[in-house]
C-alpha angles and dihedrals in degrees: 000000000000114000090260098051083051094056097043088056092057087045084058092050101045095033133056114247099266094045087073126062135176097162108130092212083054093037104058094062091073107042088094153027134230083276114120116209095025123132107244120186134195124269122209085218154357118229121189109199124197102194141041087242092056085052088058101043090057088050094051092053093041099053085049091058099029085234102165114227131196119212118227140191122172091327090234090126118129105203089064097258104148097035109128128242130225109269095023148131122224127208124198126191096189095118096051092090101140115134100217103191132345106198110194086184097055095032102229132094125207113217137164117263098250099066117107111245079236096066097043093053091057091038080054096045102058084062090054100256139115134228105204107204120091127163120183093253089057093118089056102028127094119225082241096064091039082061107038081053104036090238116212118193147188093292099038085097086089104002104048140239126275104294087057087067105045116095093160147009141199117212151189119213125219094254097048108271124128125212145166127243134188133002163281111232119073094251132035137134098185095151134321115348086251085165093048079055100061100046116100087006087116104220098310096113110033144344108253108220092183143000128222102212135200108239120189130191111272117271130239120283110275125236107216120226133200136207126176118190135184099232127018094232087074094050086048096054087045094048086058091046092047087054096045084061117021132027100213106186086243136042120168137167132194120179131216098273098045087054095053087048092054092039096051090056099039120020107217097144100267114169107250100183094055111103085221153358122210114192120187134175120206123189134187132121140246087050099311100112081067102042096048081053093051089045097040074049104058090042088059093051091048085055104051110277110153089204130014123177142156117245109262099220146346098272093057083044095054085043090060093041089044092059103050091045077062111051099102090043084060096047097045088060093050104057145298112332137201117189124202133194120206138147141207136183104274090242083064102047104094073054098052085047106050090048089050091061090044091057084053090058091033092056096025087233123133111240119189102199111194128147153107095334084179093055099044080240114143134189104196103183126198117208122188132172114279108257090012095132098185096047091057089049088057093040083057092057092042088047087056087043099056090039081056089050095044082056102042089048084056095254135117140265090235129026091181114336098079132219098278101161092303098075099030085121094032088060101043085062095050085048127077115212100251085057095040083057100052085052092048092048092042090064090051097059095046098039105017089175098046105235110132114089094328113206100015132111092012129115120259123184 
């Protein structure tokens, strides 16, 4: 028997039928994820686990036979993290979606890895409680992606990413061996942070069976703020003077190009000839929601902003919000795609803007640059036409020079996406050797063979 026959028999023995598939039609449908210009391979099989133990039992029979295996969530990831290689397993946790415990005493909840965040949020919420964490995929992305990427999210401005949420994690190790990190009490520095570790390592340390999070009473209702500017370089300048003085729970940004891209597709009355919309959310209670958004108001007019407003009710809120959780559903509809992550210091990021609309002349490429202005977090997106061959060779070369300027304004390749195998180069030019090394040394002592997710997430030069 080959290795891979070996493995799939233990997958028989550990798994229930339909929890193993080997069927090409079924298995082409997880070798990526909703990444463009990422490399994707071939696996011998899926495999869809239920239990931590299941989990074990595959990885057991994986690191005998030196059988690679990708991890997968929901596969809604955008580096290429959870894109299969030729030759490899993958295992995907999407039907481990059971909540464990949610303790409202102690603030935290413990969850597989395959529910949405969605799903959680609204499981939490009926106990009175709040999951922070939100990206704008959070109707199609699994808690376990969130975790092996370190998701952000709409809201992460004032409540944090991710790793500001994980208390605790439960992993399988390459070899099969399944241990607990973290904690349960809010503080605590007993040893090395193992779970911090794990968090945004995108499956290539371990395989996380279930997450201890950090829940919060829910805040105050928002009050939702607009500001419309002529040139993005302005709303760049005021996003960096809101944040010197207020911290509002939300702080987006779409530029002209990403709103006549969303209005095109779904007509909701966007202005298309502003440079720029900033829309930001502030909560607190006792009047303070209003006053943060007067305040987030007048520093936007003082900074150029030709209208601010506050939204007039919850309907028009829900329809801003609505439009920049869309953005890459309208995109996808218009054409290829090629998404880029990248983050600046918010006192460089009218810089970061400007040259990103000088990449899009330079390379004669349309870019649509959204993103998490509070966070310095950018999503410059490149869209060409679908076959043109010529127009994705020079997205590619606009893709490596946003992620140069994101690094000589001081900033990073990826905010929350990850490296994948889409940033593998981005990320050995934001990495010295001597940092390049640790990482190098850290996957040895966690995967010594080499089996979990091999060449991803690693810097390449």
């Amino acid at each position: 028997m080959t290795p891979e026959d070996e493995v799939l028999a233990a997958c028989d023995v550990a798994l229930d039928d339909r929890d193993v598939v080997t069927d090409p039609d079924i298995l082409a449908s997880y070798t990526r994820d909703r990444s463009t210009g990422s490399a994707a391979g071939e696996p011998f099989a899926v495999v869809f686990p239920r239990s931590t133990e299941q989990v074990s039992a595959v990885m057991r029979a994986a690191h005998a036979h030196r059988v690679p295996v990708v991890p997968r969530g929901a596969g809604s990831g955008l580096s290429g993290g959870s894109n299969a290689i030729d030759g490899s397993l993958v295992v995907c946790v999407e039907r481990m979606r059971d909540v464990v415990e949610v303790n409202g005493t102690d603030g935290y909840v413990e969850t597989q890895p395959g529910i949405m965040n969605t799903e959680l949020r609204e499981h939490v919420q009926r106990h009175g409680l709040w999951y922070a964490p939100d990206p704008a995929s959070k109707d199609f992305c699994s808690i376990g992606g969130n975790v092996n990427t370190n998701a952000g999210g709409l809201c992460c401005v004032k409540y944090g990413v991710t790793r500001d949420a994980v208390l605790g994690l439960e992993v399988v190790l390459a070899d099969g061996r399944v241990t607990r990190l973290g904690r349960r009490t809010i503080k605590g520095v007993a040893g090395y942070d193992l779970a911090g570790m794990l968090v945004g390592s995108e499956g290539t340390l371990g395989i996380v069976t279930m997450a201890r999070l950090r829940l919060r009473p829910p805040p105050p209702p928002a009050t939702t703020a607009v500001a419309v500017f002529d040139d993005i370089a302005s709303a760049g300048r005021a996003t960096a003077a809101i944040m010197a003085e207020l911290t509002p729970s939300m702080l987006e940004l779409m530029d002209q190009q990403t709103l006549r891209v969303v209005e095109a597709w779904r007509p909701m009355g966007l202005d298309v000839n502003a440079g720029a919309l900033l829309v930001a959310q502030t909560d607190g209670a006792h009047g303070a929601a209003e006053a943060d958004a007067d305040r987030l108001i007048q520093i936007c007019d003082a900074h150029g902003a030709r209208e601010g407003y506050r939204s007039e009710d919850e309907a028009e809120s829900e329809m801003l919000l609505g439009a920049r959780r869309m953005v890459i559903l309208a995109m996808e509809d218009l054409g290829d795609w090629l998404l880029d992550d990248i983050a600046v210091p918010r006192s460089r990021l009218a810089q970061a803007m400007v040259r990103i609309q000088d990449i899009a002349q330079r390379h004669d490429v349309t870019i649509c640059t959204f993103g998490h202005a509070g966070d310095g977090n950018l999503h410059p997106t490149i869209v060409t036409g679908r076959g043109d061959e010529a127009a994705a060779a020079r997205a590619l070369s606009a893709f490596d020079d946003i992620l140069e300027v994101a690094l000589e304004l001081g900033g990073t390749v990826t905010g929350e996406h990850g490296i994948g195998n889409l940033k593998q180069r981005g990320l050995g030019r934001e990495l010295d050797e001597v940092a390049a090394g640790l990482h190098a040394r850290i996957k040895q002592a966690w995967d010594p063979e080499n089996i979990l997710n091999p060449g991803k997430s690693l810097p390449r030069w």
